[in-house]
C-alpha positions as CSV (number, residue, x, y, z in Angstrom):
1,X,168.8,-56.6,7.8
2,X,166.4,-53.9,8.6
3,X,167.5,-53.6,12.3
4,X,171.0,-52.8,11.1
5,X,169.8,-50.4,8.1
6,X,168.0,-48.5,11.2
7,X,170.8,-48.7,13.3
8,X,173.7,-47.6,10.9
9,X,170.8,-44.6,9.9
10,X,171.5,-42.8,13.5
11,X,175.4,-42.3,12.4
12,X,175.2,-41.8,9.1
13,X,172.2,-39.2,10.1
14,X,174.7,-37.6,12.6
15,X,177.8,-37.5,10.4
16,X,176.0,-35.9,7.6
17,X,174.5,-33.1,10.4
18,X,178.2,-32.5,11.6
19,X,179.6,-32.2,7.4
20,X,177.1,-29.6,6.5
21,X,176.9,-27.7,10.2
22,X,181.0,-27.4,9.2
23,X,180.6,-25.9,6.0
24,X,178.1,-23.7,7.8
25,X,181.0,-22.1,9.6
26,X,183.7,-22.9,7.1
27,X,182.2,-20.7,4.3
28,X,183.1,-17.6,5.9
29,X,186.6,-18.4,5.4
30,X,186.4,-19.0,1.6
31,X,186.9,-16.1,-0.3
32,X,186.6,-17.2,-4.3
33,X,183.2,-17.4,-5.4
34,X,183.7,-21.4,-6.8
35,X,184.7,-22.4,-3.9
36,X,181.4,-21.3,-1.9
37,X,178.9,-22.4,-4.3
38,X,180.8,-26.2,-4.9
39,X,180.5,-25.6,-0.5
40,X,176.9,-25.0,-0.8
41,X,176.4,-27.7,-3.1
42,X,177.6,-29.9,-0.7
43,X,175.5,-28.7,2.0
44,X,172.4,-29.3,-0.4
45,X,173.8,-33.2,-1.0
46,X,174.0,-33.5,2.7
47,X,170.3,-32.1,3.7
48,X,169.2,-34.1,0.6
49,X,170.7,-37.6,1.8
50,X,169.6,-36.5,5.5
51,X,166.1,-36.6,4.2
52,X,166.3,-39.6,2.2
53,X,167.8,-41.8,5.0
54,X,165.1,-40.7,7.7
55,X,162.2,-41.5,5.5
56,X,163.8,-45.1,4.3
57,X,164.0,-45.3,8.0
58,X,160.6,-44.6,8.7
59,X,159.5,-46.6,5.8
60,X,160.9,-49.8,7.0
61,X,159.6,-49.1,11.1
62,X,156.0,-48.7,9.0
63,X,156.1,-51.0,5.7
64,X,153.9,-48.1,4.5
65,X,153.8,-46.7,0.9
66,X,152.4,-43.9,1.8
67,X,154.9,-42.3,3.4
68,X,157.9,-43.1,0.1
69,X,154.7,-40.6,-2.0
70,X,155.0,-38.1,1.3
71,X,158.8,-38.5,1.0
72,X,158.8,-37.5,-2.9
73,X,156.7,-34.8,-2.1
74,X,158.7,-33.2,0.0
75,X,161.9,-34.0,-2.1
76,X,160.6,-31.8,-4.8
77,X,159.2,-29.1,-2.6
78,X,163.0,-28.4,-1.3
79,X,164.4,-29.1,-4.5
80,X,162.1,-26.5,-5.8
81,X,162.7,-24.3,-3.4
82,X,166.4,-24.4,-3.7
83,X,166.0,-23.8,-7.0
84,X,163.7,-20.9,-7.3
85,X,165.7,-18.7,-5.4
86,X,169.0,-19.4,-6.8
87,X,167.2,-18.5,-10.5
88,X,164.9,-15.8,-9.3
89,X,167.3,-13.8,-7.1
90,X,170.7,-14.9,-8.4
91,X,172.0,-12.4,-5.1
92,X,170.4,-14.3,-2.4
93,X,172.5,-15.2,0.3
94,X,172.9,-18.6,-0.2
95,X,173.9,-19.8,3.0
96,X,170.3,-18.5,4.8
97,X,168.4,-20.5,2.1
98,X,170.5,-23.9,2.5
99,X,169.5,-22.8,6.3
100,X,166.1,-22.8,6.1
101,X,165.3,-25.4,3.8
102,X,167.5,-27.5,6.5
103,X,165.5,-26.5,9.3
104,X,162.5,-27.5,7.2
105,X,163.8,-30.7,6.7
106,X,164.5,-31.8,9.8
107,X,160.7,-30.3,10.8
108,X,159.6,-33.0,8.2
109,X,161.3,-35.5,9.2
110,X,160.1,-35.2,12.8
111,X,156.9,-33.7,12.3
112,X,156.0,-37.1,9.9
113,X,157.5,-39.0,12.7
114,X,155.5,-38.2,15.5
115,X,152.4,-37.8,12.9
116,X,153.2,-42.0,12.9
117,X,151.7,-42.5,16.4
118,X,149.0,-40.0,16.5
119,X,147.5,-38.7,13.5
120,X,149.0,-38.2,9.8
121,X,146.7,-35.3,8.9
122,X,148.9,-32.9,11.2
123,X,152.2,-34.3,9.0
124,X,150.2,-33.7,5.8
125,X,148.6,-30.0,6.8
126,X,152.2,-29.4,8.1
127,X,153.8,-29.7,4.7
128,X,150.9,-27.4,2.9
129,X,151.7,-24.9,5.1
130,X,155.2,-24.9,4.8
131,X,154.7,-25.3,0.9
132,X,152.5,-22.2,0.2
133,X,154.4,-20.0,2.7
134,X,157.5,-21.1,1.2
135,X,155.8,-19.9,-2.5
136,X,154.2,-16.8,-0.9
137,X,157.5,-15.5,0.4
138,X,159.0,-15.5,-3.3
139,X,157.8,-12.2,-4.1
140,X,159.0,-10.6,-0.5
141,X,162.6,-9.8,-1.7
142,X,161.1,-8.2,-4.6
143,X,159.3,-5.7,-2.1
144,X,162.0,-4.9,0.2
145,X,164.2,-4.2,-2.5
146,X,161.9,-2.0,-4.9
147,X,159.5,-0.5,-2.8
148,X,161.0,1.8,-0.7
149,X,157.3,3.6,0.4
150,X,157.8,0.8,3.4
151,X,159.8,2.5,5.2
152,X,157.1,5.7,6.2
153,X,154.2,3.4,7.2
154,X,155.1,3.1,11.0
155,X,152.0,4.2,12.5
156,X,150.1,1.8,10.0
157,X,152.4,-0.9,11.5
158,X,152.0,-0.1,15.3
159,X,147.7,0.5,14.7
160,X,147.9,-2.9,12.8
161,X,149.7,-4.6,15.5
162,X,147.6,-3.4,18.2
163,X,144.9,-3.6,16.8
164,X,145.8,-7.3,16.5
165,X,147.0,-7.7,19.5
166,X,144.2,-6.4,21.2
167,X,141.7,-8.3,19.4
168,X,142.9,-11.9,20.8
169,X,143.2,-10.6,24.4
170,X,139.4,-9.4,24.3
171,X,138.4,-12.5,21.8
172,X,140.2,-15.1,21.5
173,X,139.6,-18.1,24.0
174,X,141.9,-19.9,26.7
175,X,144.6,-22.1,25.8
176,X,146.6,-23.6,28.7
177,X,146.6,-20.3,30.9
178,X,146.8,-17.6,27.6
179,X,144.9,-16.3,24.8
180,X,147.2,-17.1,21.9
181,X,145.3,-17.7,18.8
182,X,141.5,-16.8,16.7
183,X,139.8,-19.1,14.5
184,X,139.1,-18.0,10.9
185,X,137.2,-20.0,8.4
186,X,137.7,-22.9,11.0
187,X,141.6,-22.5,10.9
188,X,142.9,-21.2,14.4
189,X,145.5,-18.2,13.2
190,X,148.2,-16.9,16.0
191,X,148.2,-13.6,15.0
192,X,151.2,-12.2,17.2
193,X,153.1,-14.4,15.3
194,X,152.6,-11.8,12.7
195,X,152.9,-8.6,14.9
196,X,156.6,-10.0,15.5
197,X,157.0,-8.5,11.6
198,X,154.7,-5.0,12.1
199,X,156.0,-4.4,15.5
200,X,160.0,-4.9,14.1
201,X,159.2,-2.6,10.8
202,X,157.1,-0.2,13.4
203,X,160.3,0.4,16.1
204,X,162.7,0.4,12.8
205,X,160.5,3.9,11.7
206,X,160.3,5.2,15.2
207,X,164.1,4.9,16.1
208,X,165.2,4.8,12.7
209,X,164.4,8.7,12.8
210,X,164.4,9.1,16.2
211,X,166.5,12.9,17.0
212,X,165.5,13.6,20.5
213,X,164.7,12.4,24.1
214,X,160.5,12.5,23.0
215,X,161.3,10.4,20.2
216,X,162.7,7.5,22.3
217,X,159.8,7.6,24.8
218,X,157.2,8.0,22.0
219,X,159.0,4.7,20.6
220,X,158.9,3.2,23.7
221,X,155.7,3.9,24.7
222,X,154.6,2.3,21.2
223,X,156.9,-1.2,22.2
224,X,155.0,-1.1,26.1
225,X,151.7,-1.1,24.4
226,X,152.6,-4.0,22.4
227,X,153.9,-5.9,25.4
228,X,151.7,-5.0,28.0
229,X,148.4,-6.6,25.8
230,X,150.2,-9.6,25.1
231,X,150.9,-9.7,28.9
232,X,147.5,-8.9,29.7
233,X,146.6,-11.6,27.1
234,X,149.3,-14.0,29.9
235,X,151.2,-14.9,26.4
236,X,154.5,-14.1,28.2
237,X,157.0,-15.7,25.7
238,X,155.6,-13.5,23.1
239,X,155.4,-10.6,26.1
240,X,159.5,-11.7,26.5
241,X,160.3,-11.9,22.7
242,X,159.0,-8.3,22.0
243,X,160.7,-6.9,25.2
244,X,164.0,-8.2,24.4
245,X,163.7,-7.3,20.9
246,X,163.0,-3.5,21.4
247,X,165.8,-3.6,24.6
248,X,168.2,-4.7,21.3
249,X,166.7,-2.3,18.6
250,X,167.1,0.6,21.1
251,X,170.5,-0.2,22.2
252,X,171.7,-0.1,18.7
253,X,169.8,2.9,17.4
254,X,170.8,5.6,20.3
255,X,174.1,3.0,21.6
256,X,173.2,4.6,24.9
257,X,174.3,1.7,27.8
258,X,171.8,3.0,30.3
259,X,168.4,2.8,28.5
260,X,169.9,-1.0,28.5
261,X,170.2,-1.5,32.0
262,X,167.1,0.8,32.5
263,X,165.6,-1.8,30.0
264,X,166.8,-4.9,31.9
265,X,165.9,-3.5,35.5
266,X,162.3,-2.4,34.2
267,X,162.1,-6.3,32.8
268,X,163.4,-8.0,36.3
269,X,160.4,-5.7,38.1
270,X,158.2,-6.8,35.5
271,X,158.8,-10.7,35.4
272,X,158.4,-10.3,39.6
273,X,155.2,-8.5,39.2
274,X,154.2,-11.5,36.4
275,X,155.2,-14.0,39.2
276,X,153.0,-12.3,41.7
277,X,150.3,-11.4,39.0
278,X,149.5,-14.9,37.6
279,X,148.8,-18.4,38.8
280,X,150.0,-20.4,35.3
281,X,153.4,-18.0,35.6
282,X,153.7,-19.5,39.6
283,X,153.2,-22.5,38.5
284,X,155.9,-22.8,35.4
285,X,158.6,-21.2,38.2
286,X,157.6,-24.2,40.1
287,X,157.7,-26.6,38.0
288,X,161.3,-25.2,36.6
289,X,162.8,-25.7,40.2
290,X,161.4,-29.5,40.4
291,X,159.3,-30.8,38.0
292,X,159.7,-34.3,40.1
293,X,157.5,-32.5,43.1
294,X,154.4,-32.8,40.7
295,X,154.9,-35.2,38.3
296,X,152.2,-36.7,37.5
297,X,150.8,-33.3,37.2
298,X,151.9,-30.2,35.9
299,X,155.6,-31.3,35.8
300,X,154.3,-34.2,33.9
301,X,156.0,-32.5,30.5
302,X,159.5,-31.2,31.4
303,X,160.2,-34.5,33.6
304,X,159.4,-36.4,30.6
305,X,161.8,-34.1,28.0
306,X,164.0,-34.5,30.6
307,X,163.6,-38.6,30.5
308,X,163.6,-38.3,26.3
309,X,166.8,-36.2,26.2
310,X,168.9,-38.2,29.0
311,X,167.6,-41.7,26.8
312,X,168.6,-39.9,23.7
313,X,172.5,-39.8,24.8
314,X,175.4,-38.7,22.1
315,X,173.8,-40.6,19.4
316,X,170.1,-40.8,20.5
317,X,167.8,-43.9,20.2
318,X,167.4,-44.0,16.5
319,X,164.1,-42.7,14.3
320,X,161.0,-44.6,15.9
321,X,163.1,-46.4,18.7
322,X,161.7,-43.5,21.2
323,X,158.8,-42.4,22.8
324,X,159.1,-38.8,22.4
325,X,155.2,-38.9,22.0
326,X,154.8,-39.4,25.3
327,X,155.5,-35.8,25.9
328,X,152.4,-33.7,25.8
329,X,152.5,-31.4,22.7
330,X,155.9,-32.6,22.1
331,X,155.5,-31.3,18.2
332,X,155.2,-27.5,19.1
333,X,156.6,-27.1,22.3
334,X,159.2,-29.9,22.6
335,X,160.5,-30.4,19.2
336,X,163.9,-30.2,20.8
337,X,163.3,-33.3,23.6
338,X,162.1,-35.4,20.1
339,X,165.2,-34.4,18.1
340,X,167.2,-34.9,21.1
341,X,166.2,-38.4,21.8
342,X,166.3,-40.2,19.0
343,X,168.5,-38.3,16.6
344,X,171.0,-37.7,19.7
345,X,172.6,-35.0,21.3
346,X,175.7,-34.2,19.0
347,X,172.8,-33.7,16.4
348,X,171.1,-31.5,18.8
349,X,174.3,-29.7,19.2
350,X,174.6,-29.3,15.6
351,X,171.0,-27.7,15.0
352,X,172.0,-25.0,17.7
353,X,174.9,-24.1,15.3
354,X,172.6,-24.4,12.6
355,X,170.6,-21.4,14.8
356,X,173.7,-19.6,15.4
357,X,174.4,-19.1,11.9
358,X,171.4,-17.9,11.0
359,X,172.0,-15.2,13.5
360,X,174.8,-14.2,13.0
361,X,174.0,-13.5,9.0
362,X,171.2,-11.5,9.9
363,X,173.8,-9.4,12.1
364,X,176.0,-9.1,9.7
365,X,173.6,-8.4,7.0
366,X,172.4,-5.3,9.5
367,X,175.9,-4.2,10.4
368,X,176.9,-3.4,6.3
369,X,173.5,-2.0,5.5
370,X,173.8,1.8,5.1
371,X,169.9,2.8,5.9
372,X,169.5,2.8,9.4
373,X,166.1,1.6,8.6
374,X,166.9,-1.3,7.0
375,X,169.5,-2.0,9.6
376,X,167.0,-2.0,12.1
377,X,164.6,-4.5,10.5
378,X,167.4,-7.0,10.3
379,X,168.7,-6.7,13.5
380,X,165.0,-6.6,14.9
381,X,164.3,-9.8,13.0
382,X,167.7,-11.3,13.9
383,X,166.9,-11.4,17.6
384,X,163.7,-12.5,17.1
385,X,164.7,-15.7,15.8
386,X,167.8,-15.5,17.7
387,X,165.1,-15.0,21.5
388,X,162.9,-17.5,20.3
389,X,165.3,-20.3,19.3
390,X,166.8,-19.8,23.3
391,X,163.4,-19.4,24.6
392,X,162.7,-22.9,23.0
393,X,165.5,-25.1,23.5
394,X,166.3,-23.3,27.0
395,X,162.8,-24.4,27.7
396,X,163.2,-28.0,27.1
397,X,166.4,-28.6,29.1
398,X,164.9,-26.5,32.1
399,X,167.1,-24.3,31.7
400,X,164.6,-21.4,32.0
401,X,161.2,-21.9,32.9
402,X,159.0,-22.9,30.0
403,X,157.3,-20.2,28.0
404,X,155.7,-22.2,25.2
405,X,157.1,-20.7,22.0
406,X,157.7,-22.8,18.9
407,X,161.2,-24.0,17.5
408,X,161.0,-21.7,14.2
409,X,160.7,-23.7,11.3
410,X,160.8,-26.9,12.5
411,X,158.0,-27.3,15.1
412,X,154.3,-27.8,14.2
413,X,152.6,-24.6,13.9
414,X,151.1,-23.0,10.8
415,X,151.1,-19.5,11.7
416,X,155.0,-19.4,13.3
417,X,155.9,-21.2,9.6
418,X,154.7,-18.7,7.6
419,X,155.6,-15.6,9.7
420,X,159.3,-17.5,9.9
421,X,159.4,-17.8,6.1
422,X,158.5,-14.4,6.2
423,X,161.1,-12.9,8.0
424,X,164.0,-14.9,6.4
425,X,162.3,-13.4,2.9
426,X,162.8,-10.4,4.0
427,X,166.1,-10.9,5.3
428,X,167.2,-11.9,1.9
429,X,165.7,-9.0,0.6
430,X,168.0,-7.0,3.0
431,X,170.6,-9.2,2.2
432,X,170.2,-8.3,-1.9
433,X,169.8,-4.6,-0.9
434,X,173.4,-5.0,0.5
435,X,174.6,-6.7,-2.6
436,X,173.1,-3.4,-4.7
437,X,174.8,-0.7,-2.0
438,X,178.2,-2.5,-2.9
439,X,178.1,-3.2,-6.5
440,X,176.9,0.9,-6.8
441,X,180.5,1.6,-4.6
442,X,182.2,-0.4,-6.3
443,X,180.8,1.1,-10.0
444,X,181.4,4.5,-8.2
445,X,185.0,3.6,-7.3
446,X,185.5,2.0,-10.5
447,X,184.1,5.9,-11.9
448,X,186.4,7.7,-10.3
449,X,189.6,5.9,-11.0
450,X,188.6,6.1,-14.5
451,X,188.1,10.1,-14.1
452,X,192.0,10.5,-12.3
453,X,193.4,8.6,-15.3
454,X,191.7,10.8,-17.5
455,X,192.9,14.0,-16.5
C-alpha cells in the first residue's frame, strides 16, 4: 500500500505543479477582480496539497514523527505568510507572493529531503532562515512606499557595497577556487549576496539622474569597481550577475544600442581574459566541454547531474527513489539535477515558468512605474533574479559552464534567502507604489470630469 501511495505521489505531485503554473499565466487574462482572487485561491490549495503530499511521502520512506512536527511547521509558516501580506498590504501583488511562498515550498520539500541522508540540522537551520527573513521583509514595502529619502543615498550604496566587497576579497578565506563568504558570530554570511540590493539601488541613482556623457562613465566606473573586486575575489557568477545587470539598467536608462554592444564586446574580452587569468575558470570550460574526460575528478559533479536528470525522465523517480545526494553540494548548487530527478522533468519545466513569471511581473511592474528611479530598481532586481535563475539551471544541464550560484529561494543558502526575500519585498513595495500612482490618476480623472460637468 505504501509503494503505491509513493508512486501515485509523483503524478499527483506533477498535475498539481502543471494546475497552479497555468493559473500562473492564465491570470493575466482575467480582468474582474473575483475572478483573480477565487484563481489565486486555487493556486494556494495547489502549493498547499503539493506540500502535504511530499511530506506524507517522505513520512512513509522514514516512519519518522519527526518530520509530520517539521511538516506542521512549515504549514503554518506559509499559511502565515500568505496571510500577513494579504491583511497588511491589502495592494500586494498577489501573484509574486503565491510565487514565492511556492518557490519556498518546493525548497522545503527538497531541502528536508536531502537533509534525510545527510544531516537534518541543515533542513531545520534552512527553515529558520527562511522564517525570520520572511518576518523581516514585512516592514520593506512599508519603506519603499513611505520613505522616499532612499532614493538620494547612492554614494552611501556604492561605499557600502565596496566596502563589502572589498572586505571578503582581502579577508575572507578560499572556497573551491573563490572568496565568497566571512564568518560572523560563527555564522558564515555571503555578503555579495547583499551588494546585489546596494549596487541595484546605487546604478538606479546614478542613471536615474544621469544628463550627460560624464554621468554614464561615472556610473559605469561605479558598476566596474563592483565587478572587478568580485573578479579579483574569482567569484565570477556574482562577477557575471552584476555585469549583466548594469549592461540591462544602462540600456534602459539612456536606450542607447551601442553602449549595449560596447557592453557585450567589453564582457566577451573579459570572460577570455578570465579564461586565460584563472586555473578554476580553465578548469569549469573543461569540464563543460566533457565532464566524462575527468570523471572521477573534477567532472565528477556535472556527470552525475547529468546521470540524476537523464534517470529522472518526464515524471522523475519519485521523492526518496533517487540518489540526487550523490551529487556533491547538490542542495546549493544542484537543486535543479535533485528536482529534476525525482520530481521529473515536466515539473522541472513547470518551475522554469514559475521563474518566468516572476520576471516578467517585475518588468511589468518597472514598465508602469512613473519614477525613473523606481523603474530602475525593479528592473535592476528583475534581471537579477531573472541572470541568476539561468545561471543556475543553465549550469546544471551544461548548458553553460558552471558558475556556482544558488537557485533563489529554493536552494540551501541563508544569505541568498534573505537577500531574495528581500528583493521580492521590495518589489511589492514597487508594485504598491504603482497601485498608489493609478488610484491618484484615476481620483484626478475622476476630478476633472467632475469640474467639466460643473461648468
Amino acid at each position: 500500500m505504501d509503494n503505491l501511495i509513493i508512486q501515485f505521489s509523483r503524478y499527483a505531485i506533477l498535475f498539481l505543479m502543471a494546475i497552479y503554473t497555468m493559473q500562473s499565466f492564465l491570470v493575466f487574462a482575467k480582468r474582474e477582480e473575483d475572478d483573480r482572487e477565487f484563481l489565486f485561491l486555487r493556486q494556494d490549495l495547489m502549493m498547499f496539497m503539493i506540500h502535504f503530499i511530499a511530506f506524507i511521502v517522505l513520512f512513509l520512506e522514514t516512519r519518522d514523527r519527526e518530520i509530520l512536527f517539521f511538516y506542521g511547521a512549515q504549514f503554518i509558516f506559509l499559511a502565515a505568510a500568505l496571510v500577513f501580506y494579504r491583511n497588511l498590504y491589502p495592494r500586494a501583488s498577489r501573484l509574486i507572493v503565491n510565487h514565492m511562498c511556492m518557490l519556498i515550498c518546493i525548497g522545503f520539500i527538497m531541502v528536508t529531503r536531502l537533509s534525510l541522508t545527510t544531516d537534518r540540522i541543515s533542513a531545520y537551520r534552512h527553515f529558520q532562515i527562511t522564517a525570520a527573513a520572511t518576518a523581516a521583509a514585512l516592514v520593506v514595502p512599508v519603506i519603499i512606499r513611505k520613505v522616499r529619502v532612499i532614493t538620494k543615498w547612492t554614494w552611501f550604496y556604492a561605499a557600502v557595497g565596496i566596502g563589502l566587497l572589498g572586505l571578503v576579497a582581502v579577508a575572507a578565506p578560499d572556497s573551491y577556487g573563490a572568496k565568497l563568504s566571512l564568518t560572523v558570530a560563527g555564522v558564515a554570511v555571503q555578503p555579495s549576496e547583499f551588494v546585489k540590493i546596494l549596487f541595484v539601488f546605487c546604478i538606479a541613482g546614478m542613471l536615474g539622474r544621469a544628463k550627460s556623457f560624464r554621468d554614464i562613465v561615472t556610473a559605469t566606473a561605479v558598476a566596474a569597481v563592483h565587478v572587478l573586486i568580485l573578479v579579483l575575489s574569482t567569484d565570477l557568477g556574482g562577477a557575471l550577475i552584476f555585469f549583466i545587470t548594469y549592461l540591462i539598467m544602462l540600456y534602459v536608462a539612456t536606450r542607447n544600442a551601442l553602449y549595449l554592444f560596447a557592453g557585450f564586446g567589453s564582457g566577451a574580452a573579459a570572460a577570455t581574459a578570465a579564461y586565460f587569468l584563472f586555473s578554476h575558470v580553465r578548469v569549469r570550460v573543461q569540464i563543460w566541454q566533457d565532464p566524462f574526460a575527468d570523471y572521477a575528478a573534477s567532472g565528477y559533479q556535472v556527470a552525475q547531474s547529468m546521470f540524476a536528470m537523464a534517470a529522472g525522465g518526464w515524471f522523475g523517480t519519485g521523492l526518496m527513489q533517487g540518489t540526487p545526494e550523490h551529487i556533491p553540494i547538490v542542495e546549493q548548487d544542484f537543486m535543479f539535477a535533485a528536482i529534476t530527478e525525482e520530481l521529473g522533468s515536466a515539473f522541472a519545466i513547470c518551475l522554469i515558468l514559475i521563474c518566468m513569471s516572476c520576471y516578467i511581473m517585475f518588468v511589468n511592474i518597472a514598465m508602469r512605474l512613473s519614477n525613473r528611479f523606481y523603474r530602475l530598481v525593479a528592473l535592476g532586481l528583475g534581471t537579477m533574479y531573472g541572470v541568476q535563475v539561468f545561471l543556475t539551471i543553465g549550469g546544471a544541464m551544461k548548458f553553460i559552464p558552471m558558475t556556482g550560484v544558488t537557485l533563489p529561494l529554493v536552494s540551501y543558502g541563508g544569505s541568498s534567502m534573505l537577500s531574495t526575500v528581500l528583493m521580492f519585498a521590495i518589489i511589492q513595495g514597487l508594485y504598491i507604489l504603482r497601485e498608489d500612482e493609478e488610484e491618484q490618476i484615476e481620483r484626478n480623472r475622476e476630478r476633472e470630469l467632475a469640474e467639466r460637468r460643473f461648468f
